[in-house]
Structures are given as structure tokens and as C-alpha cells.
N, C-alpha and C positions, 0 to 999 in steps of 0.2 A: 453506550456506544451506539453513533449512527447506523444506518444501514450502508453508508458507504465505506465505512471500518469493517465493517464486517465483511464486505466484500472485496477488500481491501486483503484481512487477513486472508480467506479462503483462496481468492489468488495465489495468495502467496505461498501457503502450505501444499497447493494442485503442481504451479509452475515450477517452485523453487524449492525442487529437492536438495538442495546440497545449504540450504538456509532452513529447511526444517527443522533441525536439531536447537535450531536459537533459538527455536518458537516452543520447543517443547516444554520450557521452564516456566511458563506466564510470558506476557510482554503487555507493554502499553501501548495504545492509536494513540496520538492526539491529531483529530482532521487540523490542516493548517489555512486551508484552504482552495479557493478554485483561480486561474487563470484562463482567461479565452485568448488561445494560440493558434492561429493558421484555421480559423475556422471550426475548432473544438475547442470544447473545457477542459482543462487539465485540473483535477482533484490533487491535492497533495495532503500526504500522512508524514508525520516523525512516527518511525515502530521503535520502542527501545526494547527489545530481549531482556528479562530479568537475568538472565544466563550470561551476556555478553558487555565489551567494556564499550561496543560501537553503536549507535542507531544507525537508522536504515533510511534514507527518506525515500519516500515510494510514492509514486507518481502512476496515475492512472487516466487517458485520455476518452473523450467520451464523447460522439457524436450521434445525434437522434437515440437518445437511450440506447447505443451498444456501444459496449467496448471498443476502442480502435487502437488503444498501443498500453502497454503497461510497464513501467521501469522497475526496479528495485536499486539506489545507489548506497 
């Protein structure tokens, strides 16, 4: 796992308490990729919860190495 999965997960178990519990079974990252949108990178994951029947795609925006927006759809 990169280091941007993993920053990826940790986000996502800080910001998204009520998607916690998906996360609590295992899940898989696969990075999918980057896009440069409006002046930043956007990082994209597939998260698949081993617990759940949906993935997650999560999107993480990123300009001069900080964070600027983070999705989870």
C-alpha cells in the first residue's frame, strides 16, 4: 500500500465516523489515479469494505503538498 492509501484510509476513519464501521472488517485501496483539476491534483482510490456490498470512491485534492478538499462518494 502507498503512502497515499494510507493517507487515504486514515482520513477516512478521522473524518468519516458514520463509515467507520465499513472499515472495521479489512478493506482494499487500489490508487486509481491522479487528475490535475482547477490548479490541483486530485488522487483517486476504489476502497472496497470487506464488510459491505458498495465501494467507496475517494477522492483527495492536493495542492503544494497540503490537503485542500477530500470526498468520499
Amino acid at each position: 500500500m502507498n503512502r497515499f492509501a494510507l493517507t487515504v484510509l486514515l482520513l477516512c476513519s478521522v473524518f468519516s465516523k458514520p463509515l467507520s464501521p465499513s472499515f472495521e472488517g479489512g478493506y482494499q485501496a487500489e490508487y486509481l489515479g491522479a487528475l490535475y483539476q482547477q490548479g490541483v491534483n486530485v488522487h483517486l482510490w476504489k476502497v472496497v469494505p470487506s464488510n459491505s456490498e458498495s465501494d467507496s470512491l475517494v477522492k483527495m485534492a492536493m495542492h503544494e503538498n497540503e490537503i485542500v478538499g477530500f470526498w468520499i462518494e
